[in-house]
N, C-alpha and C positions, 0 to 999 in steps of 0.2 A: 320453591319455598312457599309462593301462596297455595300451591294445592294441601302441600302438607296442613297451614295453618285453615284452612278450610275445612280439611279431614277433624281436627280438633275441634272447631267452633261447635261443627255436626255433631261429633261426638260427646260436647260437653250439652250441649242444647238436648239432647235426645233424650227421653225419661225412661226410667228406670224400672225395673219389671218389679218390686215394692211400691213404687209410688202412686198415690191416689192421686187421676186427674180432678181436673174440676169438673168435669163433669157429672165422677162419680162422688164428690164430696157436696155436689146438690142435692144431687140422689137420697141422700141419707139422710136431710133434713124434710121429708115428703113424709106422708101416710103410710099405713101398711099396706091400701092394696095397691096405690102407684109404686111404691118401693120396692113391690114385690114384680109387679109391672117392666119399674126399671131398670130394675135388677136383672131381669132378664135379656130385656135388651138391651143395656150397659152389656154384659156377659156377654152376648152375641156381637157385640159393638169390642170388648177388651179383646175376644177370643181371635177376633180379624186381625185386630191391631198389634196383638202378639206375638199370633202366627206370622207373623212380615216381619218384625223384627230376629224372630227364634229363626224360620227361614233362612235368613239373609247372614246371619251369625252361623250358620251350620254351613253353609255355601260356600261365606268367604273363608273359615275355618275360625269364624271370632278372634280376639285381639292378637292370638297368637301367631295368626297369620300376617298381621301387620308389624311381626319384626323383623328385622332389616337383617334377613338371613340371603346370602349370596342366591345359593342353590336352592332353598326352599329345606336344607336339612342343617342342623344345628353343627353336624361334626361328620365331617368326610374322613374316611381312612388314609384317603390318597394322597391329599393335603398333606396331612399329619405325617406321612412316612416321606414326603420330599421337604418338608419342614426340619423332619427331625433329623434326616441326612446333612438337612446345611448346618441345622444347628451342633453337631458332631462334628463336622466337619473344621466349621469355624472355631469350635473349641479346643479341638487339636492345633489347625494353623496356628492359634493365638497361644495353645501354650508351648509351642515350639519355640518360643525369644527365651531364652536363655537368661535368667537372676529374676525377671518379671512375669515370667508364665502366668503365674496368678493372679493376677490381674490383667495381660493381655490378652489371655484365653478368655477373659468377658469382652475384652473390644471386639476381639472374633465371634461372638457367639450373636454380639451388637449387630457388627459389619453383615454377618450372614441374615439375619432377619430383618434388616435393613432392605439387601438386596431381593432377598421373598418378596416384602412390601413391593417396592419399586417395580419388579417384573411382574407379578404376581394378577393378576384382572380381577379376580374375588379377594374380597380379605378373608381373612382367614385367624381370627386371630384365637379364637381359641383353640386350633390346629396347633398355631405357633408357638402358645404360651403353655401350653402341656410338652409341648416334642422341646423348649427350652429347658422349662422346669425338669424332665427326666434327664437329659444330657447335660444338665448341672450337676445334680445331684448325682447320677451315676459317676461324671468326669471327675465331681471331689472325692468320691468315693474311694475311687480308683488310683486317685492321686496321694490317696490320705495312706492306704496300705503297700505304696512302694515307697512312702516316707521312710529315710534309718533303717530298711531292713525291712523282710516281709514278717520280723515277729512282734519290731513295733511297732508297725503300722496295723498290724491285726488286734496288738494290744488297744489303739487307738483307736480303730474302728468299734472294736469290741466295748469301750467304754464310752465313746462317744458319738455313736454310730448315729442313732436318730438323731442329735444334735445338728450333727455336720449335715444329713439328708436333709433336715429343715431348712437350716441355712442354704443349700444348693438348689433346694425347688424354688428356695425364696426369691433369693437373686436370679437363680435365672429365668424365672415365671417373669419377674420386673422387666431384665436387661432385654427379653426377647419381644413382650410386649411392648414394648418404647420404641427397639428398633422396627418393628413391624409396623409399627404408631408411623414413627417418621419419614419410612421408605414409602408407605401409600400415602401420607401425605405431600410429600417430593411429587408423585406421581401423578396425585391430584394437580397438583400445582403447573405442572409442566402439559399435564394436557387438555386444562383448560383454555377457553377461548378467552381473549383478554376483549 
């Protein structure tokens, strides 16, 4: 926690590749030939001071290197196709209860990225919440054209097709990230040292 809040202090303290030091805002209240003087070596003095920061930014890979990426890559494949097996998985289990599918096919979709979380050592959550979102939306899909017969369920697709896909990415983009939320947080919890 304090290295973090260190990594900020630095960060907030460090100036800005616009801003005039004070060194060179004396500068500028001088003559023409010391300004031209110190101008020059100001320049030789900014070009050092520069190069160390521009350096040190291309090395560490600048700010974008300091987010809180598992692997060092924003979105894994492999991730995402054992995400979106549970999340398929669990949406099947849950809608297999009988008068309630519809709603217990989210506590499955819940339960399965719950357990991702929990077992899971990387998060992964934008893995999770895309492979939810699709097997939402696919599973209402799916579920929407075996409604009453497969010609009103195509009538219904057919008229309310993006509706329902919206709604099924929505929720399940939510339900999955929640569970994924609460399963790594369980797991933080459980193997931290007290």
């Amino acid at each position: 926690m304090s290295e973090r809040m260190d990594e900020l202090e630095e960060l907030a303290n460090s100036d800005l590749p616009g801003e005039a030091t004070d060194d060179e805002a004396a500068g500028s209240d001088t003559t023409a030939d010391d300004s031209v003087s110190s101008a020059e070596a100001s320049s030789g003095a900014e070009a050092s001071t520069e190069a160390t920061p521009a350096t040190d930014e291309t090395s560490s890979g600048g700010l974008r290197s300091r987010l809180p990426t598992p692997s060092g890559t924003l979105f894994s494949l492999r991730r995402f196709l054992i995400a979106l097996a549970l999340a398929v998985g669990g949406l099947v289990v849950g809608g297999a209860v009988p008068f309630v599918g519809i709603v217990t096919r989210y506590v499955g979709l819940f339960a399965a990225t719950f357990g991702y979380g929990l077992v899971g050592s990387d998060s992964a959550y934008t893995e999770v919440s895309l492979a939810g979102a699709v097997a939402a939306a696919v599973t209402l899909l799916l579920g929407t054209l075996s409604t009453g017969g497969f010609v009103l369920g195509a009538d219904l697709v057919g008229r309310y097709g993006i509706t329902l896909t919206g709604v099924g990415v929505g929720i399940g983009l939510l339900v999955a990230l929640v569970g994924h939320y609460f399963g790594r947080d369980l797991r933080e919890g459980l193997t931290q040292d007290i």
